[in-house]
FIDREN-130157 format. One record per residue: residue number from 1; x, y, z of N, C-alpha, C, O in turn. Coordinates in nm, 3 decimals, decimal comma. Each point is the difference from the previous one (the first is absolute). Last residue first. Example, Ala and Ser with C-alpha at 12.3 -4.5 7.8 and 13.67 -1.06 7.14 Angstrom:
<sites>
<2; <1,285; -0,225; 0,708>; <0,082; 0,119; 0,006>; <-0,077; 0,109; 0,073>; <0,051; 0,111; 0,017>>
<1; <-0,022; -0,683; -0,024>; <-0,089; 0,119; 0,000>; <0,090; 0,120; 0,000>; <0,104; -0,002; 0,066>>
</sites>
This chain:
<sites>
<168; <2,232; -1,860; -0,084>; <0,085; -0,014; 0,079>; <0,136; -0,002; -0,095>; <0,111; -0,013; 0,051>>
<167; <-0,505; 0,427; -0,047>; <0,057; -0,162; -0,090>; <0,080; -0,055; 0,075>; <0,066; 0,080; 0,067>>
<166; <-0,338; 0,267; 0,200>; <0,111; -0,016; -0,076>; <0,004; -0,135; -0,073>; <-0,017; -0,110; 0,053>>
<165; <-0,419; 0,362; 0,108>; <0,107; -0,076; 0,053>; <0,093; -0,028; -0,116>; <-0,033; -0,022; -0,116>>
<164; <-0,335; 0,437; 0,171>; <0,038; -0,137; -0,057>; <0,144; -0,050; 0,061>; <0,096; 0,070; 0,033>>
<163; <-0,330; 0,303; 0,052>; <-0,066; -0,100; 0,038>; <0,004; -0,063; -0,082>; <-0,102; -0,049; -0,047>>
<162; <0,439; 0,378; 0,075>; <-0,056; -0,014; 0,135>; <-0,104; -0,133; 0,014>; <0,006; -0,077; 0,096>>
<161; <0,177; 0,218; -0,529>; <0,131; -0,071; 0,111>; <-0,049; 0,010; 0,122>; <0,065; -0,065; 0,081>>
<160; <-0,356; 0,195; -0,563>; <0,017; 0,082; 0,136>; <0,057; -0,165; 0,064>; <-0,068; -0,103; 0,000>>
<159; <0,171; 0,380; -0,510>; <-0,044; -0,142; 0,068>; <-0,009; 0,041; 0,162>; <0,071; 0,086; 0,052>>
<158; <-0,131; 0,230; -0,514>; <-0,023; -0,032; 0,116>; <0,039; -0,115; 0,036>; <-0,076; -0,081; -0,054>>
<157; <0,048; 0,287; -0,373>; <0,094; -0,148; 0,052>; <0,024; 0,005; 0,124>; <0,100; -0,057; 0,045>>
<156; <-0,489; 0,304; -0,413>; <0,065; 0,019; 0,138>; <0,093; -0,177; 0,025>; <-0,039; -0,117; -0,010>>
<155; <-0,317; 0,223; -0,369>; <0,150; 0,067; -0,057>; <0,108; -0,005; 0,161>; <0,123; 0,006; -0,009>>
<154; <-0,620; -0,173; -0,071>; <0,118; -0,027; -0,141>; <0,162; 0,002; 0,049>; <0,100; -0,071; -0,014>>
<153; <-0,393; 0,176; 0,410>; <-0,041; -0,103; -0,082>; <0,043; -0,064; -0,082>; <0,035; -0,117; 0,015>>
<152; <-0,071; 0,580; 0,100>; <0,083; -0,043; 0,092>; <0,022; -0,144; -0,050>; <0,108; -0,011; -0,059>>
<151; <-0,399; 0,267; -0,172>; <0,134; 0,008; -0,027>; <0,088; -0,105; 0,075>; <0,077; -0,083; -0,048>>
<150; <-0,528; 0,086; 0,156>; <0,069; -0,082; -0,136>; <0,139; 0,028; -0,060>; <0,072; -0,077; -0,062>>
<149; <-0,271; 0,312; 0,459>; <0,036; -0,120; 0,014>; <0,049; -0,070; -0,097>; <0,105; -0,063; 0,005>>
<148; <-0,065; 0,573; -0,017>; <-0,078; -0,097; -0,032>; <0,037; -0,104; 0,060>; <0,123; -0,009; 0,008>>
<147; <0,121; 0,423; -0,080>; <-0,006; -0,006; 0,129>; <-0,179; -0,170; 0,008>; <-0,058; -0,034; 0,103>>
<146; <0,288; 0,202; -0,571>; <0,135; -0,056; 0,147>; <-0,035; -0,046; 0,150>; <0,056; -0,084; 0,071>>
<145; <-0,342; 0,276; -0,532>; <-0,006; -0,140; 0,061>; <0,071; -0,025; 0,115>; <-0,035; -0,073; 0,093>>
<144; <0,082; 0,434; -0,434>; <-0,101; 0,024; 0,086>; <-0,049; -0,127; 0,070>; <-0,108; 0,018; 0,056>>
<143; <0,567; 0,004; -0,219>; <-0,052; 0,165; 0,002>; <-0,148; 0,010; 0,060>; <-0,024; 0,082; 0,089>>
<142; <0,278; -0,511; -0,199>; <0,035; 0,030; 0,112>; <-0,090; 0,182; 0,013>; <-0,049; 0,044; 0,104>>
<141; <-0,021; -0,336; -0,461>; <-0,099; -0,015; 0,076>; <0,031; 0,053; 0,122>; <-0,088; 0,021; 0,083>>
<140; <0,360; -0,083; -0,478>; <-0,143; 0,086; -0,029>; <-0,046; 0,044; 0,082>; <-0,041; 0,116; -0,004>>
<139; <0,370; -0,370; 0,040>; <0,088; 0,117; 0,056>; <-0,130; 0,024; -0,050>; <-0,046; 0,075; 0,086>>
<138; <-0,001; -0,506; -0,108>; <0,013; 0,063; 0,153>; <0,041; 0,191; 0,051>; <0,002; 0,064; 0,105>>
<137; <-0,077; -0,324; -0,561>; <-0,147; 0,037; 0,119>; <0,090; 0,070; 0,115>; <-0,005; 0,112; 0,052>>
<136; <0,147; -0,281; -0,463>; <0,078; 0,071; 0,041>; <-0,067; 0,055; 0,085>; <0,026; 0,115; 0,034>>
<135; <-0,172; -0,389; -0,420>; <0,095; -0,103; 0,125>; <0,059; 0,111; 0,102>; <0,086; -0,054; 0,070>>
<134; <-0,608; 0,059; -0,232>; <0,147; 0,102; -0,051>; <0,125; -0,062; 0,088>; <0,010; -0,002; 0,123>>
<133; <-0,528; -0,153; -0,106>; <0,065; 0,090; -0,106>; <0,127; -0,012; -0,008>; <0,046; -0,066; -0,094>>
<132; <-0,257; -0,045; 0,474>; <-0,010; -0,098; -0,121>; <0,072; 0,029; -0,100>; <0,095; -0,066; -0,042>>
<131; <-0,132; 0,379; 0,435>; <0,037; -0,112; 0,034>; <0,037; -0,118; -0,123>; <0,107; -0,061; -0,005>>
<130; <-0,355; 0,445; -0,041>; <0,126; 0,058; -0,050>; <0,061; -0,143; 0,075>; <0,083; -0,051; -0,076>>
<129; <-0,562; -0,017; 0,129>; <0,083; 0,031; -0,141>; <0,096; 0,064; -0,032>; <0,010; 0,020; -0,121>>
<128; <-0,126; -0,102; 0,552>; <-0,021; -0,118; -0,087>; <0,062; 0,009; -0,125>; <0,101; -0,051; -0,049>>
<127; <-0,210; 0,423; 0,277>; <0,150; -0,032; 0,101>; <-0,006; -0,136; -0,086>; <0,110; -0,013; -0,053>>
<126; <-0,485; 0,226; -0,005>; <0,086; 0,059; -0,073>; <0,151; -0,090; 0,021>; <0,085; -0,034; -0,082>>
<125; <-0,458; -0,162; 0,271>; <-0,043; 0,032; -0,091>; <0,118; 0,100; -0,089>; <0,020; -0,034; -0,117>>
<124; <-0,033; 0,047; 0,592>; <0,056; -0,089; -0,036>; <-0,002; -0,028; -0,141>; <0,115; -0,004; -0,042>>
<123; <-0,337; 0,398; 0,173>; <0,157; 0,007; -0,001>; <0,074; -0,128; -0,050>; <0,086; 0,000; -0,089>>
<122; <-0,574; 0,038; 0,141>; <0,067; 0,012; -0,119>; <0,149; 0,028; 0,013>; <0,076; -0,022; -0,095>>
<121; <-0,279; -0,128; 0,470>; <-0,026; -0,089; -0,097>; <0,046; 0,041; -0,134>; <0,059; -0,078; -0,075>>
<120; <-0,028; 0,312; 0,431>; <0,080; -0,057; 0,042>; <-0,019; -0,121; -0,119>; <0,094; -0,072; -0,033>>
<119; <-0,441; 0,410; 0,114>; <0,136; 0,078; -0,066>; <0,120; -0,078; -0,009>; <0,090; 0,052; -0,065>>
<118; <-0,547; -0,232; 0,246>; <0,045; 0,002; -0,162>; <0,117; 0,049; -0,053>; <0,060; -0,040; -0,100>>
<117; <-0,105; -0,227; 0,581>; <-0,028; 0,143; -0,049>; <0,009; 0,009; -0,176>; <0,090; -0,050; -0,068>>
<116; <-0,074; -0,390; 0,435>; <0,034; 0,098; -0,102>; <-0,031; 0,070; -0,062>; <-0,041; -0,039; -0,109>>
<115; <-0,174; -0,283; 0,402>; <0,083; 0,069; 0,077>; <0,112; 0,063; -0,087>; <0,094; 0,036; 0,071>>
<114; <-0,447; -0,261; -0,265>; <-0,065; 0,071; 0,058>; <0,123; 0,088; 0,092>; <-0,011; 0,122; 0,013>>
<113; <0,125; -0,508; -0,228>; <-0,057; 0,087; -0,118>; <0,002; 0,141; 0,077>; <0,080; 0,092; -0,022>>
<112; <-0,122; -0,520; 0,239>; <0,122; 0,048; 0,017>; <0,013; 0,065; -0,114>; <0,100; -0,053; -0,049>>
<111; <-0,496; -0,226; 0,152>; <0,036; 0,140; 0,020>; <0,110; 0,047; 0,021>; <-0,004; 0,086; 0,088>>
<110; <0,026; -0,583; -0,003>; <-0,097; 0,098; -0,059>; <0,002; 0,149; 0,048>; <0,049; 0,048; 0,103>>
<109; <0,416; -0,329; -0,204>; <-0,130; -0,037; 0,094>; <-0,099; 0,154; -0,010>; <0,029; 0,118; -0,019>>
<108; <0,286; -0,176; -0,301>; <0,077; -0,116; 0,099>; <-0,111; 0,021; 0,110>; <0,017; -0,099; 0,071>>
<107; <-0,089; 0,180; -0,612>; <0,005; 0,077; 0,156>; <0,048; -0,076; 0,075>; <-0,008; -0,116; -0,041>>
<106; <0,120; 0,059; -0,460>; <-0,098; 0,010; 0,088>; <0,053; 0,053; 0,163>; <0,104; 0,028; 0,060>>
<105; <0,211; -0,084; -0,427>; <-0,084; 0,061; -0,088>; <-0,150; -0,044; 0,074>; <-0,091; -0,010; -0,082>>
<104; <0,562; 0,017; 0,262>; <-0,081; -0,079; -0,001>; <-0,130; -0,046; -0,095>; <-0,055; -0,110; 0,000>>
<103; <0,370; 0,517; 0,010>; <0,075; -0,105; -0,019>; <-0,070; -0,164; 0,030>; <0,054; -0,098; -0,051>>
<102; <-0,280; 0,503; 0,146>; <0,031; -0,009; -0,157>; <0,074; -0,125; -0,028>; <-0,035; -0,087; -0,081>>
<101; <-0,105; 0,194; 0,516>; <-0,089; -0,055; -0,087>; <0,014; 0,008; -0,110>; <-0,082; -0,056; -0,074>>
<100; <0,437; 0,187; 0,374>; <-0,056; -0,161; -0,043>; <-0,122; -0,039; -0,037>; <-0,028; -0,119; -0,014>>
<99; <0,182; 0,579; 0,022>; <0,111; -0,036; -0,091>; <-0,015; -0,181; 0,022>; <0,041; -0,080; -0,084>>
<98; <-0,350; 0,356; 0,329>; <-0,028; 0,024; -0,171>; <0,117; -0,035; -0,042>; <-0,004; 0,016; -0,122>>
<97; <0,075; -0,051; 0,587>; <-0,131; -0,027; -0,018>; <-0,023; -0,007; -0,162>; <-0,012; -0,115; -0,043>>
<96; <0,334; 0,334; 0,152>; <0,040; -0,130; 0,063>; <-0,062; -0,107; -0,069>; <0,036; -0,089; -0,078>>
<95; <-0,127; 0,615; 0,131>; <0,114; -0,082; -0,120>; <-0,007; -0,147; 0,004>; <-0,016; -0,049; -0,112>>
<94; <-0,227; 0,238; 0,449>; <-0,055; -0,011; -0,098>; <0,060; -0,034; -0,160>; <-0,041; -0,062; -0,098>>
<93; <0,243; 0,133; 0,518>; <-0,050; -0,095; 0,027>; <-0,095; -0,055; -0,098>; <-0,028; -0,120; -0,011>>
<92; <0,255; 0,519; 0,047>; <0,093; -0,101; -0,053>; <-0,094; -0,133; 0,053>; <0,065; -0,104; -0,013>>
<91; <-0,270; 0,467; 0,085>; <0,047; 0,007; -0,119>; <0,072; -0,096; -0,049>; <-0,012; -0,045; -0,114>>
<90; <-0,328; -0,002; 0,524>; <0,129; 0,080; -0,023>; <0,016; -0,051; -0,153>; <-0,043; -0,105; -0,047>>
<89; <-0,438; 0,182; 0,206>; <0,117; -0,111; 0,025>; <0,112; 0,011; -0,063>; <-0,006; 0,018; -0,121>>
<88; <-0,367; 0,286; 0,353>; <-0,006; -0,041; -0,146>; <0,157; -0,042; 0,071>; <0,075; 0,039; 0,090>>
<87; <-0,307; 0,019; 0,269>; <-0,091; 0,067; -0,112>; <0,054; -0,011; -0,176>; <-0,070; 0,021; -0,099>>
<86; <0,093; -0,383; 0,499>; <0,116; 0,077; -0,069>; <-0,118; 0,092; -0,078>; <-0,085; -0,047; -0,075>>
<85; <0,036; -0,287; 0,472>; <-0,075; 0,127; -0,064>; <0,071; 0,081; -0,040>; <0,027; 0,104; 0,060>>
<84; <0,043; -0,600; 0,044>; <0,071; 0,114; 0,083>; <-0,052; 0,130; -0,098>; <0,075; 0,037; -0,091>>
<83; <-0,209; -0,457; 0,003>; <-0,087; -0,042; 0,146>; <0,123; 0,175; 0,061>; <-0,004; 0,051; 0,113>>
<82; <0,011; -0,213; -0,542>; <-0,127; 0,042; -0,006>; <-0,009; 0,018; 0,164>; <-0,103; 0,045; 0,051>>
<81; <0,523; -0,249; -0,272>; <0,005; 0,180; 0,010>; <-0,167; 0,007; 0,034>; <-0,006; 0,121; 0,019>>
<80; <0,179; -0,573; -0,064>; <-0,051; 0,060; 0,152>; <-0,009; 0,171; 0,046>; <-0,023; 0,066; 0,102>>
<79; <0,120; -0,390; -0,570>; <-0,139; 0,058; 0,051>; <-0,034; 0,068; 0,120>; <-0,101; 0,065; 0,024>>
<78; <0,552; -0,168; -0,160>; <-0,059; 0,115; -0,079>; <-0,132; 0,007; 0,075>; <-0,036; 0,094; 0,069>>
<77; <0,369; -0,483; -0,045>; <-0,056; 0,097; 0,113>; <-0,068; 0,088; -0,043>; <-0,090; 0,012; 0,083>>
<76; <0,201; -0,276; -0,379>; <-0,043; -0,095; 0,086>; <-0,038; 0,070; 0,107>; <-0,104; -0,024; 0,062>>
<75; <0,342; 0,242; -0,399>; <-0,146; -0,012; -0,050>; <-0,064; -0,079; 0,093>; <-0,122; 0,016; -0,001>>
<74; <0,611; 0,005; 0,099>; <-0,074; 0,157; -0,031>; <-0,138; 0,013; -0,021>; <-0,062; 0,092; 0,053>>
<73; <0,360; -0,474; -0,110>; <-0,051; 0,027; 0,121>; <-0,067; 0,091; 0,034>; <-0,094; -0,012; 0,078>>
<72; <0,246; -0,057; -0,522>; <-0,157; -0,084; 0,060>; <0,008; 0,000; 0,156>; <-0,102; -0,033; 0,061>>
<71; <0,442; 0,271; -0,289>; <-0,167; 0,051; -0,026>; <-0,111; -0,094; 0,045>; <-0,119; 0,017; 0,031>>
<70; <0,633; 0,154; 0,102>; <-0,082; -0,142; 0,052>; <-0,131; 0,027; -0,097>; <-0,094; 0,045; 0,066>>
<69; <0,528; 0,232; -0,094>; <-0,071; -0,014; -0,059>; <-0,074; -0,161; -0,008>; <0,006; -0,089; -0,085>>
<68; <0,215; 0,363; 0,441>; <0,094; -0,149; -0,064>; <-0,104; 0,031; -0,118>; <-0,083; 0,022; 0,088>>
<67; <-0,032; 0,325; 0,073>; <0,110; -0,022; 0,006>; <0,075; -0,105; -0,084>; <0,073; -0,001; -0,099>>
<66; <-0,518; 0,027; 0,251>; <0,037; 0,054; -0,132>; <0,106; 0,031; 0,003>; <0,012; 0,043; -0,115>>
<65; <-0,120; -0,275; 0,478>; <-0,008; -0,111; -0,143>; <-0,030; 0,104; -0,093>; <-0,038; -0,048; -0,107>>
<64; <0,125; 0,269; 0,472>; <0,088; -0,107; 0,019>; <-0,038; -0,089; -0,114>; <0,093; -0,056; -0,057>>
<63; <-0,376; 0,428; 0,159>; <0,081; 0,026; -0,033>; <0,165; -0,110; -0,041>; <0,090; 0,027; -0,079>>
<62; <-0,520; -0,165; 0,311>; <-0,026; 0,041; -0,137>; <0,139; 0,063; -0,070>; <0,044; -0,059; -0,099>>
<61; <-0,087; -0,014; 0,516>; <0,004; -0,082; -0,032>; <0,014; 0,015; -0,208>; <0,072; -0,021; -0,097>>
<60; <-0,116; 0,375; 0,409>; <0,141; -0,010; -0,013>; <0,018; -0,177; -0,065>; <0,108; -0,037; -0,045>>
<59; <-0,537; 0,228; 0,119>; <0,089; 0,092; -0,113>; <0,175; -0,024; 0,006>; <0,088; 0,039; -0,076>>
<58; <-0,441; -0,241; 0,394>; <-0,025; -0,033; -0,139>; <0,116; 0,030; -0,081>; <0,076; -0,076; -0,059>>
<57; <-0,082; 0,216; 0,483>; <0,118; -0,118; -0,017>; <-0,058; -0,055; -0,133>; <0,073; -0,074; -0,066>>
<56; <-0,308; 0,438; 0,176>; <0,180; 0,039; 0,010>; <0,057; -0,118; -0,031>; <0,098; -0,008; -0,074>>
<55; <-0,563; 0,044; 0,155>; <0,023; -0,002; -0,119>; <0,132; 0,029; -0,054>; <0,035; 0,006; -0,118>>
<54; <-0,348; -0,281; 0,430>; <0,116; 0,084; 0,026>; <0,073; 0,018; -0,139>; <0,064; -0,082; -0,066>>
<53; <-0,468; -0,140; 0,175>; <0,003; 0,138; -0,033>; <0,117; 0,085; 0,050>; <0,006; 0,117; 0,039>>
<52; <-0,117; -0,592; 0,022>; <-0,010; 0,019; -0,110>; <0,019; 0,141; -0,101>; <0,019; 0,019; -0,120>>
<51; <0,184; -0,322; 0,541>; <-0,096; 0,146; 0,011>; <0,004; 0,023; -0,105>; <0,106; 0,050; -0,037>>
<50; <0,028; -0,469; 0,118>; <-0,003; -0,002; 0,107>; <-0,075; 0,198; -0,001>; <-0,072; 0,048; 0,088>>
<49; <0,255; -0,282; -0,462>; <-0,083; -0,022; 0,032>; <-0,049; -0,019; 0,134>; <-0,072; -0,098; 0,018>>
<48; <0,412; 0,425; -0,156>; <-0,122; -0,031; -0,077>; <-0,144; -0,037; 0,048>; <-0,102; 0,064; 0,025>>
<47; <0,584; -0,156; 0,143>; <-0,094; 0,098; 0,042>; <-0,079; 0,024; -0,089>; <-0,093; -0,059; 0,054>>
<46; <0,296; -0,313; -0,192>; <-0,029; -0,012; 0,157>; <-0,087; 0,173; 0,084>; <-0,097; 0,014; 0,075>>
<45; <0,350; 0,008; -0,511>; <-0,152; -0,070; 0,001>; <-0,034; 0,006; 0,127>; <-0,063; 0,093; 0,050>>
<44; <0,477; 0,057; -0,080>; <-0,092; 0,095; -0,031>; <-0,164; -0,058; -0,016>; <-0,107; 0,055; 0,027>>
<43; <0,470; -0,309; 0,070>; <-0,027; 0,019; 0,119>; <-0,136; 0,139; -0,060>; <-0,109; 0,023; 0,052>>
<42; <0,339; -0,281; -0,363>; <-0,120; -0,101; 0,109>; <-0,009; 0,089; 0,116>; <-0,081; -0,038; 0,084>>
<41; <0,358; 0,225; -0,407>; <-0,144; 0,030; -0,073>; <-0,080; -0,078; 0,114>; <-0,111; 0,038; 0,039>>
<40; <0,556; -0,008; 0,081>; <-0,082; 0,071; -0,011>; <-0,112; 0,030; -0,011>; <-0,073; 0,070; 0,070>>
<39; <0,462; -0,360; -0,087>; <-0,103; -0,090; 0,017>; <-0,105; 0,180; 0,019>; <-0,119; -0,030; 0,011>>
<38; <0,557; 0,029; -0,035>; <0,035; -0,071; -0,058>; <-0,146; -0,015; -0,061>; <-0,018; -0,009; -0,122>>
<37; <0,115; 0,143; 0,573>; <0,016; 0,168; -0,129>; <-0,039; -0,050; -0,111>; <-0,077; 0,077; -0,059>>
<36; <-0,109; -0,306; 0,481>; <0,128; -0,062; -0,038>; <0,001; 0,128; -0,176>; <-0,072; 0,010; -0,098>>
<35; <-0,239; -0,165; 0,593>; <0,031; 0,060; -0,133>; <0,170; -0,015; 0,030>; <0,083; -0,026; 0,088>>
<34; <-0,531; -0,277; 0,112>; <0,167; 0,044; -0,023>; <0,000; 0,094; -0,119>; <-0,055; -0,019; -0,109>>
<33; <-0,382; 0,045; 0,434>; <0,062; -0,096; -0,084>; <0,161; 0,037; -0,034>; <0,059; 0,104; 0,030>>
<32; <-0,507; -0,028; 0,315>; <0,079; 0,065; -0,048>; <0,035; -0,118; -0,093>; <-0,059; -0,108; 0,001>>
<31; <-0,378; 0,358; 0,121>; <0,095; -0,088; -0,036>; <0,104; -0,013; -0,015>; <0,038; 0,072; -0,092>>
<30; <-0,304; 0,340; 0,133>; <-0,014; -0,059; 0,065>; <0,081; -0,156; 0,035>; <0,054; -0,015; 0,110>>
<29; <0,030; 0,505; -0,362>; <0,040; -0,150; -0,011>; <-0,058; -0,064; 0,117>; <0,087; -0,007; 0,086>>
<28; <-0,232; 0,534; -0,196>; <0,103; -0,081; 0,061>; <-0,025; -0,166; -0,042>; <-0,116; -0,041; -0,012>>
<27; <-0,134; 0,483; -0,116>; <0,012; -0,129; -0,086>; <0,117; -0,071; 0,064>; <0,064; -0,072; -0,077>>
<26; <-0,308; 0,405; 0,326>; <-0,098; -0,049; -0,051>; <0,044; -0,170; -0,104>; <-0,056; -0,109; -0,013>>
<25; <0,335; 0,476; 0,209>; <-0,025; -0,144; 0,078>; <-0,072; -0,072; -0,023>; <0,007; -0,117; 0,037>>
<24; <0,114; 0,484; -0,258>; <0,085; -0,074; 0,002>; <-0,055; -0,102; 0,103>; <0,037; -0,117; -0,008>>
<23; <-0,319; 0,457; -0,024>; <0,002; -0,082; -0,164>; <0,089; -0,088; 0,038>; <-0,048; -0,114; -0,004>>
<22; <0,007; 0,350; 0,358>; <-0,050; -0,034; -0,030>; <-0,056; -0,117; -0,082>; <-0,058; -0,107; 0,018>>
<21; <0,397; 0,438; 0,063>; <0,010; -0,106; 0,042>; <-0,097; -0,097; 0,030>; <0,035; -0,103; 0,058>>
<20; <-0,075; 0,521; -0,252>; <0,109; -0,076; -0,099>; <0,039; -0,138; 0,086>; <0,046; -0,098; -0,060>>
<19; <-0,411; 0,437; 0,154>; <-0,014; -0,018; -0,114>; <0,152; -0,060; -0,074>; <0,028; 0,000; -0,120>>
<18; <-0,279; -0,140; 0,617>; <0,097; 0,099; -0,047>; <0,011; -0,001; -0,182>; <0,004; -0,109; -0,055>>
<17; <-0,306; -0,170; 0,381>; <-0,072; 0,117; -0,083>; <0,118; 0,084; -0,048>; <-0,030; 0,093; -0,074>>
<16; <0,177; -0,483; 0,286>; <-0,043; -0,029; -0,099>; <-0,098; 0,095; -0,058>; <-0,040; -0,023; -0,114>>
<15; <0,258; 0,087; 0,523>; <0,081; -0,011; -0,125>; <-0,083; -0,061; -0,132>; <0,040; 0,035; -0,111>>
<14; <-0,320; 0,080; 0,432>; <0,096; 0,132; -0,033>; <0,112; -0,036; -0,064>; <0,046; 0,077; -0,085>>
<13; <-0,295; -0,410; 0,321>; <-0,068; 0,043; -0,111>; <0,065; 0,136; -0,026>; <-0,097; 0,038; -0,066>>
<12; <0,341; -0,295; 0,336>; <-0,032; -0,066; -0,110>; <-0,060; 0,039; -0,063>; <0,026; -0,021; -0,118>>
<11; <0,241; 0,194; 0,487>; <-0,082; 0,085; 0,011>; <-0,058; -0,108; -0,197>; <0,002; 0,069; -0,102>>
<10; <0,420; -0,084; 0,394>; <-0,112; -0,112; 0,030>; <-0,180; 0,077; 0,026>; <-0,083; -0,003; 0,091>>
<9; <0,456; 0,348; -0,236>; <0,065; -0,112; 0,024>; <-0,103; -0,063; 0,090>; <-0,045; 0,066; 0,094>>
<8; <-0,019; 0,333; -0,315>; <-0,016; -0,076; -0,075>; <0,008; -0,137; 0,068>; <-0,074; -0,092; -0,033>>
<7; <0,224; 0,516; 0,205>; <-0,146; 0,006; -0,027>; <-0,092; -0,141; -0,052>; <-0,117; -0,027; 0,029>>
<6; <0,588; 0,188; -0,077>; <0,002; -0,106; 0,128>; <-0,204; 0,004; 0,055>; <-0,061; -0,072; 0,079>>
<5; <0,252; 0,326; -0,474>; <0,014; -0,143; -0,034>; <-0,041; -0,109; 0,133>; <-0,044; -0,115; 0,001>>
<4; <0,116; 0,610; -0,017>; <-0,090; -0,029; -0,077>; <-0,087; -0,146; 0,014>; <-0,117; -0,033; 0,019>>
<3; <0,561; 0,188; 0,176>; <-0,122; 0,035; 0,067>; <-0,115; -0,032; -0,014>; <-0,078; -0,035; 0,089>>
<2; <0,451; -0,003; -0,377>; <-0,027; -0,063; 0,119>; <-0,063; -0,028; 0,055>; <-0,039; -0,116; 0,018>>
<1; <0,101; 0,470; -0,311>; <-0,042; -0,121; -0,068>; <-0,016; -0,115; 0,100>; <-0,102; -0,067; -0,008>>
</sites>
């Protein structure tokens, strides 16, 4: 492996034709700025908008305001899924997505219809109506709903102690 590698050393276009170090350098932090664990999501932007198509630090951005359940941070970034060639856009992203245009009862920015699949539309559509219905949803809904964002949503007392600061 060594051997391999020393092939490489002040050899620029070969690391950057390498198929993993490559990519990784491709989205390195040119800028720098303070990070701080606390402050995450700014640094996840910061790379962002500095390589629009890094679609790793998208998904972990993204992942962080469905967590905290951020939805309007979530929808503010949403549009930049077009510029990372998701052949179809993650599932839970599409929960997300169709659980605030309902709850909005319009689109939060155009064509945001379009990045939800129909099968995901009538699920919610069901998941609604045992939701409304029945004061005892949550155990209705744990059998085919559990692994759902909306589940997660209603029923999860997740709190995440990493990026939030303590009450004083």
């Amino acid at each position: 492996m060594a051997k391999d590698t020393g092939k490489y050393l002040y050899n620029e276009n070969m690391i950057n034709n390498h198929i993993e170090w490559g990519e990784k350098r491709k989205f390195r932090v040119r800028n720098d700025f303070f990070f701080d664990v606390e402050n995450i999501d700014g640094a996840l932007i910061n790379m962002i908008e500095e390589n629009p198509g890094n679609k790793l630090a998208f998904e972990y951005l993204m992942a962080i305001y469905m967590i905290n359940k951020d939805l309007r941070s979530f929808v503010d970034f949403f549009p930049k899924v077009e510029k990372l060639n998701y052949k179809e856009v993650p599932v839970a992203y599409q929960e997300a997505l169709i659980y605030i245009i309902l709850l909005n009862k319009r689109n939060p920015f155009p064509n945001a219809h379009q990045y939800v699949n129909e099968s995901i539309k009538s699920r919610m559509r069901s998941y609604v109506e045992i939701y409304t219905k029945y004061p005892d949803a949550m155990v209705r809904l744990r059998k085919n709903y559990w692994n759902t964002y909306w589940y997660y949503l209603h029923f999860s007392e997740f709190e995440n102690t990493i990026l939030k600061k303590p009450n004083p």
